[in-house]
N, C-alpha and C positions, 0 to 999 in steps of 0.2 A: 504494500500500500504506500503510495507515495503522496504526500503533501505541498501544495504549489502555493507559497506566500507572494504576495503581491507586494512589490517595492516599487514605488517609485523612483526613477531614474533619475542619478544627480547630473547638473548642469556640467556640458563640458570641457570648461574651466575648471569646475572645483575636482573635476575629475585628472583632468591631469596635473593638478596640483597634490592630488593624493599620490598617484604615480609619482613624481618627484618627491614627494614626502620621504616614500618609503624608500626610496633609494638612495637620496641623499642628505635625506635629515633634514630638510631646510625650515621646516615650518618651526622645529625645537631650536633650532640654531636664532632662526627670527627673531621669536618669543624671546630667546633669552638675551636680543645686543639691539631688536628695534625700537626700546626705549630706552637707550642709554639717553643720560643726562648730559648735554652741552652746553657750558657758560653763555653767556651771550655780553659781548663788547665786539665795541668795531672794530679796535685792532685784530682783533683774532679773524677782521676778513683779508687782513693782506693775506696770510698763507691760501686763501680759497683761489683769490687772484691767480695767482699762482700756477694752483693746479688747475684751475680755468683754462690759464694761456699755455701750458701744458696740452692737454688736449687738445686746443684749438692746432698747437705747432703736429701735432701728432696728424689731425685730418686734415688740413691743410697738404702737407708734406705725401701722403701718401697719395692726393689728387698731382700734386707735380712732380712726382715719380714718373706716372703714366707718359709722361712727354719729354722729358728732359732723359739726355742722352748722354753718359759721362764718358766721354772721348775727346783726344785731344788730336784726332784726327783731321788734317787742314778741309776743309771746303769751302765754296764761292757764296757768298751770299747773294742769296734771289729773291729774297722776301719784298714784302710791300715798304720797306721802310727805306725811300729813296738814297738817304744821305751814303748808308752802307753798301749798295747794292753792288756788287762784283770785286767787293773786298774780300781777302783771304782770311778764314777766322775759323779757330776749332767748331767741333762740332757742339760743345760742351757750351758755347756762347750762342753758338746759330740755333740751337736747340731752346736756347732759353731767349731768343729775340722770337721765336715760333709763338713759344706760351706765351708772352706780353702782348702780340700784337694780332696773330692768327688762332688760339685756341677761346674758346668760349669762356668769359670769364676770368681766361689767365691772367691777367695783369693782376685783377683784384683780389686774387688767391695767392699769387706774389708776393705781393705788397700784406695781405694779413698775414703769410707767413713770417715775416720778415719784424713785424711789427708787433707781432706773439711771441717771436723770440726777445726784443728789446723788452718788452713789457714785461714775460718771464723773470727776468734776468732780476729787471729795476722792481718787480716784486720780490725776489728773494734777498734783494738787496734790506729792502726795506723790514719785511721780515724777520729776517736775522740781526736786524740793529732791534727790533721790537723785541725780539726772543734775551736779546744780552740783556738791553737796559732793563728790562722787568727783572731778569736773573731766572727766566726761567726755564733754563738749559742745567739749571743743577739736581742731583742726585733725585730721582732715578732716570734724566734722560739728558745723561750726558753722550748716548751711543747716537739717538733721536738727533743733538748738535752734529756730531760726525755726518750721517748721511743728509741733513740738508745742506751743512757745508760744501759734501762731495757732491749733490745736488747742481750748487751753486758753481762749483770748480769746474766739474763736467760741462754744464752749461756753457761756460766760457768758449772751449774748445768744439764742444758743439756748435755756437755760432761761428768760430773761427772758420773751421771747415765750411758751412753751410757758406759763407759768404762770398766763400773762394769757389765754391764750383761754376760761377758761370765764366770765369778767367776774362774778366774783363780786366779793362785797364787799372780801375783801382783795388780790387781783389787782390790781379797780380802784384802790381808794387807793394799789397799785404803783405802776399806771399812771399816777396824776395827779402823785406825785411826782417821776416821769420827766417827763411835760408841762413842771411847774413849770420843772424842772433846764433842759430844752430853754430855755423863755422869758428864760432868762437871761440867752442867749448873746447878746452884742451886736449891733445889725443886722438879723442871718439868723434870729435863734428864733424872730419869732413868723412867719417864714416857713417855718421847718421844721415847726413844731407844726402849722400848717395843711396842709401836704402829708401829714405821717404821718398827721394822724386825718381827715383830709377836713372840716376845716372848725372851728369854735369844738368845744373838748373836750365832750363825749367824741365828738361828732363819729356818724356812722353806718358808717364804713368799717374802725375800727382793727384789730378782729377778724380780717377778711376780709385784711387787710392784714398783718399778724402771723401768721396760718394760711402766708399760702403765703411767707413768711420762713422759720417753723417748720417748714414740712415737707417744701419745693420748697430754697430759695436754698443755707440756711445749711447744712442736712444734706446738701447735694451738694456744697461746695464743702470738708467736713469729711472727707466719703466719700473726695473727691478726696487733701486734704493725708495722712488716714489710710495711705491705698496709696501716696504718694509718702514717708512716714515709713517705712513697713516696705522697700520698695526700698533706699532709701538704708541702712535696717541691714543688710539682706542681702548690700550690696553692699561695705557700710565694712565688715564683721563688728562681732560685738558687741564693746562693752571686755568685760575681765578682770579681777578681781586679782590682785595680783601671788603668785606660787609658782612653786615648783621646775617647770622647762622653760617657765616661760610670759613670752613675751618680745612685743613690736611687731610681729614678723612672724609669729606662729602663733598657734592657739587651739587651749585642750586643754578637751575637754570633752565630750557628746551627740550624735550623729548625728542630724540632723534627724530622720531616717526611720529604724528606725520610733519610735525613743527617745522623742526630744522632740517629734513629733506622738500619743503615747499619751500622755503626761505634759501636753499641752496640751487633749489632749481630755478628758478628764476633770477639769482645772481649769476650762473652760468650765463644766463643769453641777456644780463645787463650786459657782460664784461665781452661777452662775442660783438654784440651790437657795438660798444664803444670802439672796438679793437676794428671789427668791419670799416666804421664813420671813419675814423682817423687813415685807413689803408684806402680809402674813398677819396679825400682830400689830400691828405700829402702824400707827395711821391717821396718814396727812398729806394733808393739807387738804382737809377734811372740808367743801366746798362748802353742805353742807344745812343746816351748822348755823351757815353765816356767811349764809348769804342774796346775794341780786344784787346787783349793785351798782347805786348811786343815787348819783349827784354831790350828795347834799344830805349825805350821812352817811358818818361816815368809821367804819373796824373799829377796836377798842380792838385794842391791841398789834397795832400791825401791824408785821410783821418780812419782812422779803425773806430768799430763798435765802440759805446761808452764804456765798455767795462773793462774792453783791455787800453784805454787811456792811461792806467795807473803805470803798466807795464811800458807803451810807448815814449811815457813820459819822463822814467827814471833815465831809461836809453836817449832819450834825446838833449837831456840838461848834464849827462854824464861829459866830463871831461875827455877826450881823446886820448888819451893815456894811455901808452905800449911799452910794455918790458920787452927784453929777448934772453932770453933763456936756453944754455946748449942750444943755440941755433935756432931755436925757435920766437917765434911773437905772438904773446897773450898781451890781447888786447881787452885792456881791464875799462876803456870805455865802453862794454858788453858785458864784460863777466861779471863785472860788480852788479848790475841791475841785475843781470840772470838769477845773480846767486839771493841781493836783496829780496827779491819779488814773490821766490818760493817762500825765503825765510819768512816775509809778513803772513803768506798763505797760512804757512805750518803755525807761526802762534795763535791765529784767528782758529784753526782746528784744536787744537788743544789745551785752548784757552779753559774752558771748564774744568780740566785738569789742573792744572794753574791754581786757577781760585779756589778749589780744594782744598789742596795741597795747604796755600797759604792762610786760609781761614782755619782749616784745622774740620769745618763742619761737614760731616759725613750722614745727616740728617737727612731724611726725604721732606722735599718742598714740594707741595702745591699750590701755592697761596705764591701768585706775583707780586713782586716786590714795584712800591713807585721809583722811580728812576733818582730823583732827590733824598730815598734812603737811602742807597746806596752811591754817594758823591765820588767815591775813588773810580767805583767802577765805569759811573756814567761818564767820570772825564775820561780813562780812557779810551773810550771808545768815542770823542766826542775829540778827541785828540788823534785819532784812527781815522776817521771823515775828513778833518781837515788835509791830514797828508796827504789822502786820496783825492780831494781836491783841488789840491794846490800840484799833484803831478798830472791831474786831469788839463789843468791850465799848461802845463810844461808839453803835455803831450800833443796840445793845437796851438803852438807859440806862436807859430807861422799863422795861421786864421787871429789869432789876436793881433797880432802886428799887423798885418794887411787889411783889418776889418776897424781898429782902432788907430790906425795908424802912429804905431807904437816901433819903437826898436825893437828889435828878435834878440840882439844880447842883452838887451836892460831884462827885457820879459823871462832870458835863461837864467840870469842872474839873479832876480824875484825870486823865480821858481828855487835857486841853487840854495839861498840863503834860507826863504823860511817853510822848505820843506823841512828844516832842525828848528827855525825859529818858534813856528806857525803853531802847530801841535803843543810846545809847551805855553805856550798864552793859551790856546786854545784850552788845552789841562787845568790851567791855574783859575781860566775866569769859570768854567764850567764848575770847578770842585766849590767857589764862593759863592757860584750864582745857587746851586744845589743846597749849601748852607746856607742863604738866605731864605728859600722858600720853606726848610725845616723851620728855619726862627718865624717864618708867615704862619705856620702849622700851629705849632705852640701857640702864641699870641690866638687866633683866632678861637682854638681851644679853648683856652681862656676867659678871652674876653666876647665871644662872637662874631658873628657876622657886620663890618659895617654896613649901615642900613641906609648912609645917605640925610637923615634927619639931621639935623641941629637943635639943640636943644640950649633955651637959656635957664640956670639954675637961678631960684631967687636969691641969691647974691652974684648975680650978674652975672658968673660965668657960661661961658657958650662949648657944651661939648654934644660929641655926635651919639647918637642914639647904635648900640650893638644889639643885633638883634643873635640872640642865642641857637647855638644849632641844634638839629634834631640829635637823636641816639645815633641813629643811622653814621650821621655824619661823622658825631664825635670819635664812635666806632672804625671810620675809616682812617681818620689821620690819627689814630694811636694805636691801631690793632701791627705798627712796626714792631720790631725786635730790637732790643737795646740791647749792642754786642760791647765786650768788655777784651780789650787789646789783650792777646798775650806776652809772658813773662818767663824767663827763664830760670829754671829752678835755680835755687842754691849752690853758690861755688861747693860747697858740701854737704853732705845726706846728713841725718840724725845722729849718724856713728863716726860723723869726722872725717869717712872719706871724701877725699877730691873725686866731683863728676866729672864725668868727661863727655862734656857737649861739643857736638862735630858742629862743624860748618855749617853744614846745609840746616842744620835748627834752628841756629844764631841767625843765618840770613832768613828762615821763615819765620821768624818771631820778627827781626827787625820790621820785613812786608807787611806781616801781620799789623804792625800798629798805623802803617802805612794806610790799612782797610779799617782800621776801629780807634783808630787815637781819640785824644781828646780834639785833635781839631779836624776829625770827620765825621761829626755826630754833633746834634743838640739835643741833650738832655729832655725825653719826653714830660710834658708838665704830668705832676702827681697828682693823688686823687686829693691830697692834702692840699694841695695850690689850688685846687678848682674852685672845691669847697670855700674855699676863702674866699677868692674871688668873686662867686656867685650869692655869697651870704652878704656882698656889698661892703668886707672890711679891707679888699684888695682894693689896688688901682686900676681905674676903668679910664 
């Protein structure tokens, strides 16, 4: 005897979402990360930016694949664009005058890829100065600093390369000043110059060679650090700053789902749409009207990307300067920036480390710090911008001098003297403007908010009316940490032996007070000063 139950059929959908269920878990995996909890401040959208223009470079690039041809193969130009027409030019150039002018839309896919890469960049720029000054690259996501650095490094070189494949004329004299750079290296350069371009400059292979860096290596191994970046946030949670309930162990704020995935989607096609408008309006680099490149002829103002300015800049304010050596010539107007430029790189990466070390705190933070807590830290890095700015100035001296009509050695000399000047004024006023806003902190504390009123007291005096802040408020500008400098133990222990304190302690207690003296901190007001204050026996 058999029995036939009547079921009704479930919807399509929910049917292959059971099917996927059971196979792959997805509905328990859901459930358990579609409400995580994410802060919500606006700095925390430059990193979206970010991975915005990340994707965008990603489809962009994969539509101008389809056309572009990386060969450095001679052919005739036949195209529509008169000026060129029966000029001799790779195919790598001819390829990329095709997509600008004959493929649907090419230009403008061009031009946003180009303009996703800059915006990339100068978001991760921005980013990682947001992520120092708060301090929130300390313990547990100091590996988290690592790959947005490498992020940011890779980036570099990935626009390098991108910029060179159409081997036009100012790519190329990129490209030869990179060559040059390479040959300077002692030894191994003119054995690397030979391997990267296949043979004496410009060589036939560098294109082909640069393409699949550009579009194979470096964007896979960036795809990779990208999804191992957002893990690692997902899994540390985001920082916070500091307010009322929000502490190291919780986060108040967004539900992933559906909150801050609506609020994420519709920032992706803000940041497309701006990124389109602006690749709409302004041209960059406008290949047809520079022409191919010809190792005989170099582009008037030629300028690299903003980001390797830092590095163009050290090389161009550097002195001429050549030893010879057993018969050879190091040429230290190269090698000294080569070797500077990594070294800034490598302290920026291991900079977390660093402040460890020298704070001594091994503590998990999630509670962002305001940048005026921390005044050693914020000038350095406020002393870190300026260099990079003032060798940004050194690396377009020529576009300063012909646009301001200025001397090219007065502007080298600028650049020579206060790239050491610069950064320490830059450090000095930055660590007093920081303790000024502390003593703003305190005093408003205190006394509250001014309110703008005047008030006359009946014996005539005229003072302004403070109007008191909330909890909230009071909660923010005192929920800091008041750090207490270190000290080094006793010349000898309890039983009269002499310690023996090495060096590297001595110099991290010195640092340390460098981070917590008495003049990098004001004294947060006590509940005893407030009370006073407030019960109207203080001065108002």
């Amino acid at each position: 005897m058999s029995t036939v139950t009547d079921t009704k059929k479930a919807p399509a959908g929910e049917r292959v979402a059971d099917w996927a269920d059971g196979r792959l878990g997805i509905y328990t995996l859901a459930k358990a990360n579609m409400r995580k909890i994410f802060p919500d401040h606006w700095s925390f959208m430059l990193g979206e930016i970010c991975l915005y223009s990340f994707l965008i470079i990603i489809l962009t690039g994969v539509y101008l694949t389809m056309f572009f041809h990386p060969s450095m193969n001679e052919v005739e130009y036949v195209g529509p664009y008169v000026p060129l027409q029966g000029q001799l030019m790779s195919e790598a150039f001819n390829s990329t005058m095709h997509i600008s002018f004959e493929v649907r839309g090419g230009l403008l896919i061009r031009q946003i890829h180009h303009w996703a890469a800059l915006i990339f960049l100068a978001g991760m720029f921005v980013h990682m100065m947001r992520v120092f000054f708060t301090g929130a690259f300390r313990k547990p996501r100091e590996i988290n600093w690592l790959f947005g650095f490498l992020l940011f490094f890779l980036g570099m070189f990935t626009g390098f390369t991108g910029y060179s494949l159409p081997d036009d004329l100012l790519s190329g004299t990129g490209v030869r000043f990179m060559q040059g750079a390479i040959l300077s290296v002692p030894v191994i350069g003119t054995y690397l110059s030979m391997f990267l371009f296949g043979g004496e400059f410009p060589g036939g292979d560098f294109v082909a060679r640069f393409y699949s860096a550009h579009v194979l290596l470096l964007p896979g191994i960036m795809l990779g650090l990208v999804v191992a970046h957002l893990i690692l946030v997902f899994f540390h949670k985001h920082t916070q700053f500091a307010g009322p309930g929000r502490t190291n162990k919780n986060v108040v704020g967004m539900p992933l789902l559906p909150v801050y995935m609506a609020k994420a989607g519709g920032f992706f096609f803000l940041v497309f749409g701006v990124i389109a408008v602006i690749a709409a309006i302004a041209s960059i680099n406008p290949i047809w009207a520079i022409g191919p490149y010809r190792p005989d002829q170099v582009s008037t103002g030629a300028q690299p990307d903003w980001y390797m300015g830092f590095a163009e800049g050290l090389i161009r304010v550097m002195p001429g300067w050549e030893i010879n050596l057993w018969g050879h010539t190091l040429v230290l107007g190269v090698m000294i920036p080569l070797a500077i430029f990594p070294a800034v790189l490598a302290a920026i990466a291991v900079y977390p480390f660093i402040e460890s070390w020298i704070t001594g705190d091994k503590r998990e933070h999630h509670i962002a710090q305001r940048p005026r807590n921390a005044p050693t830290r914020t000038a350095f890095g406020v002393a870190w911008i300026t260099a990079y700015m003032i060798m940004l100035v050194g690396g377009g001296n020529d576009l300063w001098a012909t646009h301001f009509h200025l001397s090219l050695n007065s502007i080298t000399w600028f650049v020579r003297i206060f790239f050491f000047v610069g950064p320490v004024i830059a450090f000095v006023a930055t660590k007093r403007i920081c303790l000024g806003l502390q003593r703003r902190d305190k005093d408003k504390v205190l006394h509250g908010r001014e309110s703008g009123i005047i008030k006359r007291l009946p014996h005539g005096e005229f003072v302004e009316v403070h109007e008191p802040l909330s909890q909230g408020e009071l909660h923010r500008l005192t929920a800091h940490e008041q750090y207490e400098a270190a000290e080094l133990p006793p010349a000898v222990d309890e039983n009269g032996v002499e310690r023996k304190i090495g060096r590297m302690e001595k110099l991290r207690v010195k640092l340390n007070k460098g981070y917590y003296g008495d003049d990098n901190q004001i004294a947060k007001p006590t509940v005893e000063e407030y009370k006073e204050i407030q019960s109207g026996h203080g001065h108002h």
